[in-house]
C-alpha positions, 0 to 999 in steps of 0.5 A: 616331594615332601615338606623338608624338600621343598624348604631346602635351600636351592642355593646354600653359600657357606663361609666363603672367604676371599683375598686379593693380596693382604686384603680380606674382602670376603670374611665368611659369607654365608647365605640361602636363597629357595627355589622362585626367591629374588634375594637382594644384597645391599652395602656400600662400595667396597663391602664385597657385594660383587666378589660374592656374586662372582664366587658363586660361579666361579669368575672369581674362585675364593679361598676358602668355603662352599657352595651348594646349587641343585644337587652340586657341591663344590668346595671353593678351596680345592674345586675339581673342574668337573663340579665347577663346569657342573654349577656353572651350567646353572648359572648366568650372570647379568654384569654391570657392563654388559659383556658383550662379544663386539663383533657378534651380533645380538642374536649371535651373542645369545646363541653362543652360550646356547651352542658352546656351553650347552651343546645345543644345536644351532637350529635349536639355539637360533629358536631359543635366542629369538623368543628370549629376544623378543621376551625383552623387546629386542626382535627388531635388532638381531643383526645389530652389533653391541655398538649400534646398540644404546646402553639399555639395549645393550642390557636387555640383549644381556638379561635375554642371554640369561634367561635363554640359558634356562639356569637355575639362578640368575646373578645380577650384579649392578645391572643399572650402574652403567645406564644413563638415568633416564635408561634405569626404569626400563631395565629395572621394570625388565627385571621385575617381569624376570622375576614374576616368572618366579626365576630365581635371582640373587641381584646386588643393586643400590636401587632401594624402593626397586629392591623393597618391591622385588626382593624376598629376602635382603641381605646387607653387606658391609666389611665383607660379612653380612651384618643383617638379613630378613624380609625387606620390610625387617631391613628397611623399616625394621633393622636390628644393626646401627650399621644397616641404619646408618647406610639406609639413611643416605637413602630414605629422601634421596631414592627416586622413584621409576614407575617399576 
């Protein structure tokens, strides 16, 4: 593979743009993230943070741009089922809720993916769920169902159906906001360990000194644009837009630390 291969891009994002009635939630997103990076997108509520990551694969189809993710391309405004079954397949999303099937059990919840979406045998699958399972610590609870479960397990049962996946990117979307306190470190360590296996990763988070450590790019969102990208010491010691400043800020006294 030559150099200009191996700078490609493996996920190229341009221009996405999305409404939902009247409001324009996503006005012309684009963004790169490389093979093995973890790229961090920030903003305040309402910025467009989660419709970004959920235009990417497809659970939520925008209006307008493209989206390029290991050799398929999909045009957002007129997509053919095929290309979009296509770059789903490289994906797993991660969600703020878990999501879940409640009357499965753990190991189940991870194999279905495996047996529906991949087409894998269940023996295959079975073997795959369980080392993704024990990879988060969670071989002592495959026959739980999602309700015996704490929200931290709950979300670990989550991150070990992605990984089981073998996607070529991971989309996280606020994968602590719904953990009581004392439960965010333990997931936010978890992903770290995602992300010293050099899988590829976009995660929006408001966990800011989680963010600084684990990112390699960060980009800041706001009025559903990017209003400033760069390395994490570029936007949380040197940002260039009052906007970025403005929305650091609230954070600089207030963050608390988790041991990650």
């Amino acid at each position: 593979m030559n150099e200009s291969e191996n700078n490609k891009a493996l996920l190229k994002i341009s221009n996405i743009k999305k409404k939902f009635g009247q409001n324009e939630i996503l006005k012309g997103v684009s963004l790169e993230v490389n093979k093995g990076e973890v790229a961090v997108i920030l903003g305040p509520s309402g910025s467009g943070k989660t419709t970004l990551l959920r235009t990417i694969n497809f659970l939520e189809k925008a209006d307008y741009g493209t989206i390029e993710l290991g050799g398929i391309s999909v045009d957002s405004a007129k997509p053919s089922k095929k290309s979009v079954f296509e770059l789903t397949k490289k994906t797993a999303f991660v969600f703020q809720n878990y999501n879940l099937i409640s009357n499965m059990t753990v190991l189940e919840n991870v194999m279905v993916g495996l047996t529906i979406v991949r087409h894998i045998n269940k023996k295959d699958a079975e073997k795959i769920a369980r080392e993704s399972l024990e990879w988060v610590n969670l071989s002592n609870r495959l026959d739980y169902y999602p309700s015996k479960l704490s929200g931290g397990q709950q979300q670990r049962v989550g991150i070990a159906r992605a990984i089981a996946l073998n996607p070529d990117v991971i989309l996280f979307d606020e994968p602590t906001s719904a953990l009581d306190p004392e439960l965010v470190g333990e997931i936010l360590q978890l992903i770290k360990k995602v992300a010293e296996r050099k899988i590829t990763m976009i995660i929006v988070t408001h966990e800011m000194n989680f963010a600084k450590e684990v990112a390699d790019r960060v980009y800041f969102m706001d009025g559903g644009v990017v209003v400033e990208q760069g390395t994490p010491d570029e936007i949380f010691f040197r940002p260039k837009e009052e906007r970025t400043r403005n929305f650091l800020s609230r954070f600089v006294s207030l963050e608390p630390e988790y041991n990650i």
